[in-house]
mmCIF file of the N, C-alpha and C atoms, coordinates in Angstrom:
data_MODEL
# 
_entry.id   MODEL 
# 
loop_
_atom_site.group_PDB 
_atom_site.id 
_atom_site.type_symbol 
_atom_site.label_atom_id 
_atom_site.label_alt_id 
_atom_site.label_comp_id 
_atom_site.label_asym_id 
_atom_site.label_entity_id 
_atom_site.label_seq_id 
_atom_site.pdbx_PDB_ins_code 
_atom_site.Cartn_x 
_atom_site.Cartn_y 
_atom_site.Cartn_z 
_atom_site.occupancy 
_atom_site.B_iso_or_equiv 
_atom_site.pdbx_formal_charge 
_atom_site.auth_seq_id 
_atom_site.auth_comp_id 
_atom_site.auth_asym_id 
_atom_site.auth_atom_id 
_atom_site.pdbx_PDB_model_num 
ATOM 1   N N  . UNK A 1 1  ? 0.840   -1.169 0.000   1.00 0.00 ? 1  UNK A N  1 
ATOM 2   C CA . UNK A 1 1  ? 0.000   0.000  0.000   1.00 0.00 ? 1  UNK A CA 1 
ATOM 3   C C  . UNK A 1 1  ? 0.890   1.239  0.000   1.00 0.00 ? 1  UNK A C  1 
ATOM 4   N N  . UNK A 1 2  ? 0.556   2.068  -0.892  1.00 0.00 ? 2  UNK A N  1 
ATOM 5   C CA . UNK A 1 2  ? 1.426   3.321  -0.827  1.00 0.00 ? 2  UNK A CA 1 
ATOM 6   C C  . UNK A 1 2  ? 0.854   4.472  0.017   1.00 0.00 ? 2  UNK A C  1 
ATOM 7   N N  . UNK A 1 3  ? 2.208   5.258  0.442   1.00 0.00 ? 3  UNK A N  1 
ATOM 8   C CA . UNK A 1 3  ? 1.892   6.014  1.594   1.00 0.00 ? 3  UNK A CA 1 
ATOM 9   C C  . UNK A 1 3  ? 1.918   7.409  0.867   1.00 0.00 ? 3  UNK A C  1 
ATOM 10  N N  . UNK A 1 4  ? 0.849   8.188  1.183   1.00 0.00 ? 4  UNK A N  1 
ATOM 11  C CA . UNK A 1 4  ? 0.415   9.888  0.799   1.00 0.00 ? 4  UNK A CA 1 
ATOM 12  C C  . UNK A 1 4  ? 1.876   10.526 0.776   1.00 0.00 ? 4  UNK A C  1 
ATOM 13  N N  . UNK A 1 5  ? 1.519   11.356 -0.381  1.00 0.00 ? 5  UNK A N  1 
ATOM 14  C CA . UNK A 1 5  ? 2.624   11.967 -0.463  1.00 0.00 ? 5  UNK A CA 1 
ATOM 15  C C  . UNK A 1 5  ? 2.912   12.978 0.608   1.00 0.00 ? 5  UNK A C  1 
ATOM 16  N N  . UNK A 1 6  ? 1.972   13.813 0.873   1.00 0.00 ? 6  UNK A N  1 
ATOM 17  C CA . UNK A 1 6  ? 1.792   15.011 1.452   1.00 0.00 ? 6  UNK A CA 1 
ATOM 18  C C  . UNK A 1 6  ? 0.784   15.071 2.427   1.00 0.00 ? 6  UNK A C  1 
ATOM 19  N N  . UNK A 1 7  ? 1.377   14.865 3.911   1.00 0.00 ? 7  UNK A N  1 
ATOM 20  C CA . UNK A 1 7  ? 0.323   14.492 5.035   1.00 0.00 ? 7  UNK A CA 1 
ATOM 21  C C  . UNK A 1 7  ? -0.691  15.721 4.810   1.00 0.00 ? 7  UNK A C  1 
ATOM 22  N N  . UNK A 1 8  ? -0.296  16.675 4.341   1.00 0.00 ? 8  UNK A N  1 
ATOM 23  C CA . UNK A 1 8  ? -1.415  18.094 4.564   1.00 0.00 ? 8  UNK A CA 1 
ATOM 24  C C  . UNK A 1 8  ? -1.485  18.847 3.635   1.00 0.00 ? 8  UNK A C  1 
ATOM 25  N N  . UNK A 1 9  ? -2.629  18.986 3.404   1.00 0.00 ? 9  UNK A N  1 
ATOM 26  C CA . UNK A 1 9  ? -2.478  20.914 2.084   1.00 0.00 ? 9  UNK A CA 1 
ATOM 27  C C  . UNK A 1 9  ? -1.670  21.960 2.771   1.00 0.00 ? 9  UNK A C  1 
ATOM 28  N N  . UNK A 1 10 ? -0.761  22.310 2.051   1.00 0.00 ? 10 UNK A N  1 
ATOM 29  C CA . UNK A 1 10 ? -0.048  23.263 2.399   1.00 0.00 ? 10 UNK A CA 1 
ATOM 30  C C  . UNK A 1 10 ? -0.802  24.553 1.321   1.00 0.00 ? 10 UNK A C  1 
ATOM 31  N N  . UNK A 1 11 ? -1.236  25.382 1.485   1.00 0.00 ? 11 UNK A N  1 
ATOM 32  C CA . UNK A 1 11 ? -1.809  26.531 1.655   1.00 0.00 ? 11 UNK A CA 1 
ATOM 33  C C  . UNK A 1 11 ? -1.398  27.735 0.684   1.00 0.00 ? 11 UNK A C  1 
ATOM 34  N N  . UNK A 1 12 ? -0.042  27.671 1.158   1.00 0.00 ? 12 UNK A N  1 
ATOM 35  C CA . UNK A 1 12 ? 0.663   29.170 0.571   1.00 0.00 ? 12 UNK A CA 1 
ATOM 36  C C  . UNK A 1 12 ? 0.664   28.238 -1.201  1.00 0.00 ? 12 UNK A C  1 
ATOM 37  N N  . UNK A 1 13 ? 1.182   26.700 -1.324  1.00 0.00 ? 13 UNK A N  1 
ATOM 38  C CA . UNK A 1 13 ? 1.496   26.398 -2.574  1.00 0.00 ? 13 UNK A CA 1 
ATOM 39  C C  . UNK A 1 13 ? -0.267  26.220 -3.414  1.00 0.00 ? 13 UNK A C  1 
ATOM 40  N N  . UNK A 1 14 ? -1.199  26.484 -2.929  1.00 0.00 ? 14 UNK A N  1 
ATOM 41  C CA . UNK A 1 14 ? -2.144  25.942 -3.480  1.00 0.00 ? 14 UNK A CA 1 
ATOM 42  C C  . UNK A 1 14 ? -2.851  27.556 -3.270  1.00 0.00 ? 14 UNK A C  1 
ATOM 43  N N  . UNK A 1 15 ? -2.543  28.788 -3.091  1.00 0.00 ? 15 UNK A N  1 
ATOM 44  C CA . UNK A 1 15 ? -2.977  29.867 -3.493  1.00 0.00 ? 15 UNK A CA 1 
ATOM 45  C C  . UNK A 1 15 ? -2.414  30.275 -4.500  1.00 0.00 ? 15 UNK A C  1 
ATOM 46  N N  . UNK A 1 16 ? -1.149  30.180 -4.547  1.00 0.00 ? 16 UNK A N  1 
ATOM 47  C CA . UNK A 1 16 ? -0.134  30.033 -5.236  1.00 0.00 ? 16 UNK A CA 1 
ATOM 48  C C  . UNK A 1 16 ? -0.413  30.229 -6.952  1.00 0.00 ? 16 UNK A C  1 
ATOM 49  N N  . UNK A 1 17 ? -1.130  28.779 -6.477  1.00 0.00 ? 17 UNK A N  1 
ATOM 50  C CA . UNK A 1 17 ? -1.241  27.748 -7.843  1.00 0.00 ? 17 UNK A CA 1 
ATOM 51  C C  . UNK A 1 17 ? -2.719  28.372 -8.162  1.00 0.00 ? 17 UNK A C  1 
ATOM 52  N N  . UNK A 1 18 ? -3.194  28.600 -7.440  1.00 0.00 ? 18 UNK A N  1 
ATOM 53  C CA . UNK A 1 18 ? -4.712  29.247 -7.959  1.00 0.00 ? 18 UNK A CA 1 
ATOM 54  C C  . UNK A 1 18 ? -4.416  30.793 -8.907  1.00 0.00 ? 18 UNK A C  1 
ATOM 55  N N  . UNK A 1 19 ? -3.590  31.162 -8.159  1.00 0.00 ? 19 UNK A N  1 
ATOM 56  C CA . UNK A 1 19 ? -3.319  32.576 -9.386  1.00 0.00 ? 19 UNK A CA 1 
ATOM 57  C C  . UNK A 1 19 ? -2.642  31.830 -10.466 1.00 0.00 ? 19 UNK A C  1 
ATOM 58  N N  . UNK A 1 20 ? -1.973  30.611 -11.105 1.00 0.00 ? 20 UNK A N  1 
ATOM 59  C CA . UNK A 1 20 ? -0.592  30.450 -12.004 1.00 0.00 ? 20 UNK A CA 1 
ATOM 60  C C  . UNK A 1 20 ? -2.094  29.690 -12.999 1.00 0.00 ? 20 UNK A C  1 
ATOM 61  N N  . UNK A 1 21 ? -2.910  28.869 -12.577 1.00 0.00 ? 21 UNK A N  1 
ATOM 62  C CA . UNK A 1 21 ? -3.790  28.022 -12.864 1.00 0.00 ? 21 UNK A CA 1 
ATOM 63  C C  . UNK A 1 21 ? -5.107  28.509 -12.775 1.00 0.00 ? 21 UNK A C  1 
ATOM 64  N N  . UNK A 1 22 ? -5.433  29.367 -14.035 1.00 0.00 ? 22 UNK A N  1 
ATOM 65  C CA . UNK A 1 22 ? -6.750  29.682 -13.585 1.00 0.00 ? 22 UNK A CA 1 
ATOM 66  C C  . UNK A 1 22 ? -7.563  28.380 -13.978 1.00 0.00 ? 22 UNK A C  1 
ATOM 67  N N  . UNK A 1 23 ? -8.969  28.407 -13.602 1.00 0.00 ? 23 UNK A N  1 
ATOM 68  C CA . UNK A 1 23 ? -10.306 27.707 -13.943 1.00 0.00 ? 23 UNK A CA 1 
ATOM 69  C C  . UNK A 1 23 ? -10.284 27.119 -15.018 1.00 0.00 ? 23 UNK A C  1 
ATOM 70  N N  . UNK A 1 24 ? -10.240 26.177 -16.059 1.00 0.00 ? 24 UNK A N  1 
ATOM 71  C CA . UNK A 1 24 ? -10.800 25.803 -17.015 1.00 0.00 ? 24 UNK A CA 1 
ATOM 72  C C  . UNK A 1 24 ? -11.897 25.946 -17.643 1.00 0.00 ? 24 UNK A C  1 
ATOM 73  N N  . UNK A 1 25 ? -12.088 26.057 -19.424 1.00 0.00 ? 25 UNK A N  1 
ATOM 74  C CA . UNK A 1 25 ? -13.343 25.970 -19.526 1.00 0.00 ? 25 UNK A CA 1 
ATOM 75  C C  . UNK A 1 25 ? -14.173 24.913 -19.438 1.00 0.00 ? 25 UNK A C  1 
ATOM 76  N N  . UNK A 1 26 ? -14.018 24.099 -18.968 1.00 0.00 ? 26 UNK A N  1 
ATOM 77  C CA . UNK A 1 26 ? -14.654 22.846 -18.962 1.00 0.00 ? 26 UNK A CA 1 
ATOM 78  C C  . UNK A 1 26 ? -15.257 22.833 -17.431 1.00 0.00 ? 26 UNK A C  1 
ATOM 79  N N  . UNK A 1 27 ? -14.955 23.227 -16.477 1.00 0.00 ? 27 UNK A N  1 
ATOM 80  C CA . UNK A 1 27 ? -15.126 23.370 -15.230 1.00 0.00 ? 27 UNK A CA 1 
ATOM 81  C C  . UNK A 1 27 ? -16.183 24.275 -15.098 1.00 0.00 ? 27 UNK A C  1 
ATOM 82  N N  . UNK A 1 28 ? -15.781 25.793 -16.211 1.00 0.00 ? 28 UNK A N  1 
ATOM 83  C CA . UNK A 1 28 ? -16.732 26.858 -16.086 1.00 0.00 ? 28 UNK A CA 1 
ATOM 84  C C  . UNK A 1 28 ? -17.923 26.412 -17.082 1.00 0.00 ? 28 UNK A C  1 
ATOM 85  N N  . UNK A 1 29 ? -17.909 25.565 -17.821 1.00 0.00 ? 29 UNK A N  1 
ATOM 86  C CA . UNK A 1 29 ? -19.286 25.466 -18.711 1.00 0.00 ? 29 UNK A CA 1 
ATOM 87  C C  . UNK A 1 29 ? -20.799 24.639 -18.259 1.00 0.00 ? 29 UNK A C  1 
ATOM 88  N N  . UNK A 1 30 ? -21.485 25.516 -19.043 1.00 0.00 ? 30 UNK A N  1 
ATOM 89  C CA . UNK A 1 30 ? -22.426 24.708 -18.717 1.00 0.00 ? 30 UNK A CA 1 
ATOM 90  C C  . UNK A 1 30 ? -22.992 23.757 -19.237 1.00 0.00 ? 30 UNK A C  1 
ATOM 91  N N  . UNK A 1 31 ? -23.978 22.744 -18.772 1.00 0.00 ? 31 UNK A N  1 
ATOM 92  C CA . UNK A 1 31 ? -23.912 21.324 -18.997 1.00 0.00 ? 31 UNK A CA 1 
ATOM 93  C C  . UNK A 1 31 ? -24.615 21.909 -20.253 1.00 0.00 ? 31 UNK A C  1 
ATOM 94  N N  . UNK A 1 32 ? -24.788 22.556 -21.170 1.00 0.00 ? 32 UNK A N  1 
ATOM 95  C CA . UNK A 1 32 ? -25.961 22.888 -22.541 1.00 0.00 ? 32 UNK A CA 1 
ATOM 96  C C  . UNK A 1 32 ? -24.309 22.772 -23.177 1.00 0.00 ? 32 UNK A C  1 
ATOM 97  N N  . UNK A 1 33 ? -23.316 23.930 -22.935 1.00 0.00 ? 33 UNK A N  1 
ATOM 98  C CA . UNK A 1 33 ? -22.347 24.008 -23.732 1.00 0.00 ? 33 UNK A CA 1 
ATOM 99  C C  . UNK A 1 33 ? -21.623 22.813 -24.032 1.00 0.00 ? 33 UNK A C  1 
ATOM 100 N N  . UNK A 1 34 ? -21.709 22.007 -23.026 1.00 0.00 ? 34 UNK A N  1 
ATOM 101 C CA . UNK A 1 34 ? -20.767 20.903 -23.364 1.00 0.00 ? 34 UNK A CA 1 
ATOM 102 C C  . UNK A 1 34 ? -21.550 19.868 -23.920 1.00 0.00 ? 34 UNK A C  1 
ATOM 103 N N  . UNK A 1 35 ? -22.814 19.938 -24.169 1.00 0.00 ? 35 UNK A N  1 
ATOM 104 C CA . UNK A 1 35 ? -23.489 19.046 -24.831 1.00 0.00 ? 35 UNK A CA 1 
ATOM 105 C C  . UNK A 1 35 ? -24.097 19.228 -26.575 1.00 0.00 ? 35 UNK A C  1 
ATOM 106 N N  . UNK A 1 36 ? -23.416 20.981 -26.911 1.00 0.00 ? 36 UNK A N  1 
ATOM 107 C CA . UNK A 1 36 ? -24.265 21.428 -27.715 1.00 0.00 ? 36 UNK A CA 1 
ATOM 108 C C  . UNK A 1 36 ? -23.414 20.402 -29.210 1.00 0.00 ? 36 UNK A C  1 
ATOM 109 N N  . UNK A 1 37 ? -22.626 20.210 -29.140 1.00 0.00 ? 37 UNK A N  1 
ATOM 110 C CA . UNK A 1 37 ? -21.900 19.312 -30.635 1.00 0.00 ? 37 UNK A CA 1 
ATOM 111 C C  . UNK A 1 37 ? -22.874 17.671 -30.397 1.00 0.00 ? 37 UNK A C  1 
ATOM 112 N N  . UNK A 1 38 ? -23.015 17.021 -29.416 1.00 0.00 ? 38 UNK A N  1 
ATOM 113 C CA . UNK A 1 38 ? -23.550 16.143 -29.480 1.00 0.00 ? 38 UNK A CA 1 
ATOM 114 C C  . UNK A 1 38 ? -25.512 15.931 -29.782 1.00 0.00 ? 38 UNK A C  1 
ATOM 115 N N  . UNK A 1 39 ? -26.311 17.038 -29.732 1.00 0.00 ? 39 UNK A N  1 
ATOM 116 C CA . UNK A 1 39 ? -26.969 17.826 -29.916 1.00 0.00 ? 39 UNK A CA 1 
ATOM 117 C C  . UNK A 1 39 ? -26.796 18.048 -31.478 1.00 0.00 ? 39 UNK A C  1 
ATOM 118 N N  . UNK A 1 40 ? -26.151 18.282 -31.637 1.00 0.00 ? 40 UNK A N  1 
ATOM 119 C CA . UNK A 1 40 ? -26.068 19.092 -33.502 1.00 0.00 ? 40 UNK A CA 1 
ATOM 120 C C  . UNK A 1 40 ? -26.088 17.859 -34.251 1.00 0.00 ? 40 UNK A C  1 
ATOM 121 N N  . UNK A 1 41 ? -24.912 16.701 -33.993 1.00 0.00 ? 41 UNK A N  1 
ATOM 122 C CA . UNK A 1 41 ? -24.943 15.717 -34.448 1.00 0.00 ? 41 UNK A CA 1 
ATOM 123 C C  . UNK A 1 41 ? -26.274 14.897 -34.722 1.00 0.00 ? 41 UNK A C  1 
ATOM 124 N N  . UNK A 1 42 ? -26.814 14.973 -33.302 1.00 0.00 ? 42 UNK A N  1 
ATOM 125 C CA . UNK A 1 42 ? -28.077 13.745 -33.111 1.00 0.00 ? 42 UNK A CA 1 
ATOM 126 C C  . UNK A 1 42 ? -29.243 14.790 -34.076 1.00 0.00 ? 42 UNK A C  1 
ATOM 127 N N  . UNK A 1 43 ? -29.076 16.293 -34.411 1.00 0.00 ? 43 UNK A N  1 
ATOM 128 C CA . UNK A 1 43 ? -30.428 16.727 -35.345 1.00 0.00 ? 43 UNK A CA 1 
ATOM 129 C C  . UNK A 1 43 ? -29.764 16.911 -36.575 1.00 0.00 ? 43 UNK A C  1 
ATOM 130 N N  . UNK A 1 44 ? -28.059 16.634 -37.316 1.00 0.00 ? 44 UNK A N  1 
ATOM 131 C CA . UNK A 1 44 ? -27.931 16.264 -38.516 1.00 0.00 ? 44 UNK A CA 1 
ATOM 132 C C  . UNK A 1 44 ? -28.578 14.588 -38.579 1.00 0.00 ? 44 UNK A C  1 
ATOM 133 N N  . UNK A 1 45 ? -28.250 13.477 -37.930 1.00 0.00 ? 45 UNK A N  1 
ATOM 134 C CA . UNK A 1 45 ? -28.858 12.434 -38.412 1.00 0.00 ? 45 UNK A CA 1 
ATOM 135 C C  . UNK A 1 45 ? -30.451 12.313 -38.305 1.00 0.00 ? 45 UNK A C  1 
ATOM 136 N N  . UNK A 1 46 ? -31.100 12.990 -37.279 1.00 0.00 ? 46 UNK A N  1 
ATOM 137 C CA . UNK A 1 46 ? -32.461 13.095 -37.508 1.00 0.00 ? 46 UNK A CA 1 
ATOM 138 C C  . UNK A 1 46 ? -33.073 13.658 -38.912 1.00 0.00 ? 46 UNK A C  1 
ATOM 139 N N  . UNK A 1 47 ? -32.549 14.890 -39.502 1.00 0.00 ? 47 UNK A N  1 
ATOM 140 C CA . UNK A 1 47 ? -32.802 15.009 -40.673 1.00 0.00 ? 47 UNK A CA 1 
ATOM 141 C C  . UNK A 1 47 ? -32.474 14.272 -41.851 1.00 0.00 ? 47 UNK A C  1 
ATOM 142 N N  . UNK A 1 48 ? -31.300 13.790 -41.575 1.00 0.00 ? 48 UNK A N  1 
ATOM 143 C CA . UNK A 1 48 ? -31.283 12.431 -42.660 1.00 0.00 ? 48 UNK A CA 1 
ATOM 144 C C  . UNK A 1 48 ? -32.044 11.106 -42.811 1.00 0.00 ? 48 UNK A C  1 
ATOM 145 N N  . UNK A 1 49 ? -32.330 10.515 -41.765 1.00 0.00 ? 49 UNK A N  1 
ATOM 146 C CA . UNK A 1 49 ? -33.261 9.464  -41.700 1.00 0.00 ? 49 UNK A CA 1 
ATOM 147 C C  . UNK A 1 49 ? -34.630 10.064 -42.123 1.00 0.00 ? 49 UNK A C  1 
ATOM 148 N N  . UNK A 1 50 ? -35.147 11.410 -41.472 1.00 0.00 ? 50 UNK A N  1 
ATOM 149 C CA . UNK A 1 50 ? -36.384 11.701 -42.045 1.00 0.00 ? 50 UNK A CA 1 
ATOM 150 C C  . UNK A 1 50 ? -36.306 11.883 -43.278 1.00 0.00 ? 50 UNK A C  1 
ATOM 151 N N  . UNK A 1 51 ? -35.283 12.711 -44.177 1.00 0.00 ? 51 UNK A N  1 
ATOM 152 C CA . UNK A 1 51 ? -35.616 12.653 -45.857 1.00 0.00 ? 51 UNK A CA 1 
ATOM 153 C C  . UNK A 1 51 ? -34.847 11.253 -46.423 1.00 0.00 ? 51 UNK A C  1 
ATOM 154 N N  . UNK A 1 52 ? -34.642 10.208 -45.719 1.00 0.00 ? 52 UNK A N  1 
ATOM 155 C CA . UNK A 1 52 ? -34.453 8.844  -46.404 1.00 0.00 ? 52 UNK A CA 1 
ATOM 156 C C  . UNK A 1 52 ? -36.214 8.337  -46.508 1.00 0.00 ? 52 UNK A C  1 
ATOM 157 N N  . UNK A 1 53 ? -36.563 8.724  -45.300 1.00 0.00 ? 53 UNK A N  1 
ATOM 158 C CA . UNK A 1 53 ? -38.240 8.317  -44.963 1.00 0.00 ? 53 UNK A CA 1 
ATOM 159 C C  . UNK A 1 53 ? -38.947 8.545  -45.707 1.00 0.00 ? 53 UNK A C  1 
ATOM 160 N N  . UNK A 1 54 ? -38.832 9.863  -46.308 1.00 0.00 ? 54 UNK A N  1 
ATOM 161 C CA . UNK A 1 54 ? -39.651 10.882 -47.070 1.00 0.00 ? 54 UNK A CA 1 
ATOM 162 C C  . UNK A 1 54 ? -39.312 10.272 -48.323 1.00 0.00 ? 54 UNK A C  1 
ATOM 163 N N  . UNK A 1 55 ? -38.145 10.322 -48.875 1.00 0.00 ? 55 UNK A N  1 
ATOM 164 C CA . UNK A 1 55 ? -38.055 9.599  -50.212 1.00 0.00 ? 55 UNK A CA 1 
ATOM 165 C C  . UNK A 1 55 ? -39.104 8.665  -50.468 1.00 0.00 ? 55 UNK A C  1 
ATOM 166 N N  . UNK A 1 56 ? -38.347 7.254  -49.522 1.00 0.00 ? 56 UNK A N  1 
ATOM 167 C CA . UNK A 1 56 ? -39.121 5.965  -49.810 1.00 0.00 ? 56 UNK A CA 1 
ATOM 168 C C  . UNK A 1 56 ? -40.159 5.944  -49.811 1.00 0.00 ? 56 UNK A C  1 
ATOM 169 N N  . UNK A 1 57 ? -40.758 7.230  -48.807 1.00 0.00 ? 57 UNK A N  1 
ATOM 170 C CA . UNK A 1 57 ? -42.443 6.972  -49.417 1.00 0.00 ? 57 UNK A CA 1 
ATOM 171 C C  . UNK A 1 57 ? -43.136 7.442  -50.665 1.00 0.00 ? 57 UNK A C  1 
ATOM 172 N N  . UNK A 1 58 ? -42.539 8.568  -50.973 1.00 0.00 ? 58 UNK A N  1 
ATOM 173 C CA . UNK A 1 58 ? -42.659 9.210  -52.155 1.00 0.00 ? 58 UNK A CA 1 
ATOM 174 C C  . UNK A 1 58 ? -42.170 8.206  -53.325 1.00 0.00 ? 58 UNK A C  1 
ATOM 175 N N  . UNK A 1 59 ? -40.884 7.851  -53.973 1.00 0.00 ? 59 UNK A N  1 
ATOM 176 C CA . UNK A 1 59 ? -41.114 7.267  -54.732 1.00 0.00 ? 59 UNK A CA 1 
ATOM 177 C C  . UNK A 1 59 ? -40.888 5.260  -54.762 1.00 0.00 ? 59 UNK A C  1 
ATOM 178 N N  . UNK A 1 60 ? -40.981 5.430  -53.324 1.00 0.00 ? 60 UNK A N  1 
ATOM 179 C CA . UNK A 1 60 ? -41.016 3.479  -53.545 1.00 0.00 ? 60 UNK A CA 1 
ATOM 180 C C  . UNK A 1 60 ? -40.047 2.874  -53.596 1.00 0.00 ? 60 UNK A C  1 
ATOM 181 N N  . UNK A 1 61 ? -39.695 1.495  -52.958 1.00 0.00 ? 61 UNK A N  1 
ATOM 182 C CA . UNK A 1 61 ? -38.316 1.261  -52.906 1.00 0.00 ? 61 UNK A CA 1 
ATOM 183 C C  . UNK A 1 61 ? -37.647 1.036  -54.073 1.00 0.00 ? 61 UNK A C  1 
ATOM 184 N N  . UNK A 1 62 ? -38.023 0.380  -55.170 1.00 0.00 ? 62 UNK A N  1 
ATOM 185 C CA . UNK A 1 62 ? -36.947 0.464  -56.549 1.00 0.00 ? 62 UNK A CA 1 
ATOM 186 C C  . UNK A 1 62 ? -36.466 1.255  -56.871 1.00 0.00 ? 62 UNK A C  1 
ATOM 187 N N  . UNK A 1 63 ? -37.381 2.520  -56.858 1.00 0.00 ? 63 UNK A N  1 
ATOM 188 C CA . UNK A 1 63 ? -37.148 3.627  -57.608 1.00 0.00 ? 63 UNK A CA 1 
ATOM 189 C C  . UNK A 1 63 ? -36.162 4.362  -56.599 1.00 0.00 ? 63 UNK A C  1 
ATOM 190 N N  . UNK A 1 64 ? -36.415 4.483  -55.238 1.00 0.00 ? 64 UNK A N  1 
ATOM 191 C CA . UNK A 1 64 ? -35.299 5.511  -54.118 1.00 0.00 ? 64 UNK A CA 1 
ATOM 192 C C  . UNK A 1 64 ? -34.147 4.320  -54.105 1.00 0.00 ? 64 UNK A C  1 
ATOM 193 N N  . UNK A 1 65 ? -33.394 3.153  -54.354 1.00 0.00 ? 65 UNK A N  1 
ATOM 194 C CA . UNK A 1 65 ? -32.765 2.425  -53.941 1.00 0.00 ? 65 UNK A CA 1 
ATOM 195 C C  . UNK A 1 65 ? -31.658 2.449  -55.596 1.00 0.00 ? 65 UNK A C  1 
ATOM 196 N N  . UNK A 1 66 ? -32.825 2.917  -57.083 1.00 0.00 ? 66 UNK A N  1 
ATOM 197 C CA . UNK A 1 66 ? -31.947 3.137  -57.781 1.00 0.00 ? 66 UNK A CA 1 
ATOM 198 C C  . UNK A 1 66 ? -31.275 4.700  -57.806 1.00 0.00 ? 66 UNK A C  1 
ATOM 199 N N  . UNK A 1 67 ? -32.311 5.717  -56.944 1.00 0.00 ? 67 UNK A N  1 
ATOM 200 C CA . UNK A 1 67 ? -31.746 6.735  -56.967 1.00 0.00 ? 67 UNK A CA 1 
ATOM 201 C C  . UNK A 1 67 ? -30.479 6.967  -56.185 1.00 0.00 ? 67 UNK A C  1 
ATOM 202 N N  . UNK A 1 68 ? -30.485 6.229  -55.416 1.00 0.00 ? 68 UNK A N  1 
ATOM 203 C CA . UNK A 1 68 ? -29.367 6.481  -53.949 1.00 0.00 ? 68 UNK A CA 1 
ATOM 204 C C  . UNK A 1 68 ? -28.267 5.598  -55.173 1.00 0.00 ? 68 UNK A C  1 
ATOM 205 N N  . UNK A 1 69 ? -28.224 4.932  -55.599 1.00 0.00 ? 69 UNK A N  1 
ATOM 206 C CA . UNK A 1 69 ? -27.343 3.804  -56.294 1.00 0.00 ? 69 UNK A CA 1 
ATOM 207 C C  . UNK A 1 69 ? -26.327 5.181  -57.420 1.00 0.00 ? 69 UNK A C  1 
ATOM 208 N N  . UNK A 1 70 ? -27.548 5.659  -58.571 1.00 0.00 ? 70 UNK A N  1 
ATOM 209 C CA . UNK A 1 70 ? -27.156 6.789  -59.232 1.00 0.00 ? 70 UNK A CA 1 
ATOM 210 C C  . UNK A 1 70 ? -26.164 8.077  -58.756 1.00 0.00 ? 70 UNK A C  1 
ATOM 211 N N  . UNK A 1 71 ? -26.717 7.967  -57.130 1.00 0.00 ? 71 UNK A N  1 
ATOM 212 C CA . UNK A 1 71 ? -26.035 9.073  -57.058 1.00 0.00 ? 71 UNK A CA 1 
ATOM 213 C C  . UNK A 1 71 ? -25.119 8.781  -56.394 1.00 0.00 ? 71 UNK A C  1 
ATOM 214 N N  . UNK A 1 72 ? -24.460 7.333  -55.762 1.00 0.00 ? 72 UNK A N  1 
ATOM 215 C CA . UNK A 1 72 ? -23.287 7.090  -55.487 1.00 0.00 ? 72 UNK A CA 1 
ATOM 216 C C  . UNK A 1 72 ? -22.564 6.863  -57.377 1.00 0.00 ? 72 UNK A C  1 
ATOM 217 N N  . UNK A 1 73 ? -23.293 6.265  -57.734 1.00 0.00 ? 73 UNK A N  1 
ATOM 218 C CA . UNK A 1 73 ? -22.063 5.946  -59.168 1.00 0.00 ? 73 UNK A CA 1 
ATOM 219 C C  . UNK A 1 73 ? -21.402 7.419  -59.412 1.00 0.00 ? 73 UNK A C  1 
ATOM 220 N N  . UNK A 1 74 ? -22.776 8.280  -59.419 1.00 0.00 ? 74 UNK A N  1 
ATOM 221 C CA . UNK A 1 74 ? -22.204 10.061 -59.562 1.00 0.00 ? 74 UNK A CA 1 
ATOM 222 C C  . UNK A 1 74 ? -21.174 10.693 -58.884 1.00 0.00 ? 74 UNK A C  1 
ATOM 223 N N  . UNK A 1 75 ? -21.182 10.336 -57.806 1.00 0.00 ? 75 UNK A N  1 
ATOM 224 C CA . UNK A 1 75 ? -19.581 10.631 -56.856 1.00 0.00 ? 75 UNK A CA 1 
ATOM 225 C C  . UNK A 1 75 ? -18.645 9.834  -56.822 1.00 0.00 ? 75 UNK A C  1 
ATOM 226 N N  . UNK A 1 76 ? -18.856 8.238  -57.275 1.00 0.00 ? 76 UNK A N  1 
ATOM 227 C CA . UNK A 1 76 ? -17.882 7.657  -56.907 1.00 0.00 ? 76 UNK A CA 1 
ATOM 228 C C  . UNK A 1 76 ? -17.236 7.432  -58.302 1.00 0.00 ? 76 UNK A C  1 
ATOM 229 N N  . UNK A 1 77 ? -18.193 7.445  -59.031 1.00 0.00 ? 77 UNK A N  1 
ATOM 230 C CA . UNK A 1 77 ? -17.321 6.932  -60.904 1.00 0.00 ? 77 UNK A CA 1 
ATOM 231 C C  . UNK A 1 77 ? -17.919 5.729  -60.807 1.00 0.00 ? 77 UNK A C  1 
# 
């Protein structure tokens, strides 16, 4: 079992360190900010599944399954 480095907070080094070390932003944010990229992500794939949805109902699976096909040959060669 290992023994503590430092039986006690010493004081003067940890005011010290509070002026050399300010706050982080991660410490100062709020739980919206740190969630807002995961958030963006989850309503880019919501809009994609809904106009995959929207397709297939509109024109039917042959027809949206050759369109998606077309338009990979179109980007890919």
């Amino acid at each position: 079992m290992a023994a503590a480095v430092a039986a006690e907070l010493v004081r003067a080094y940890l005011s010290a360190m509070s002026k050399v070390l300010p706050e982080t932003a991660a410490e100062t944010a709020t739980p919206f900010m740190r969630s807002w990229p995961i958030l963006a992500a989850s309503a880019l794939v919501a809009l994609a599944l809904a106009g995959t949805v929207l397709l297939w109902a509109h024109y039917g699976t042959t027809v949206f399954f050759e369109t998606i096909r077309a338009g990979f040959a179109a980007c890919f060669g």
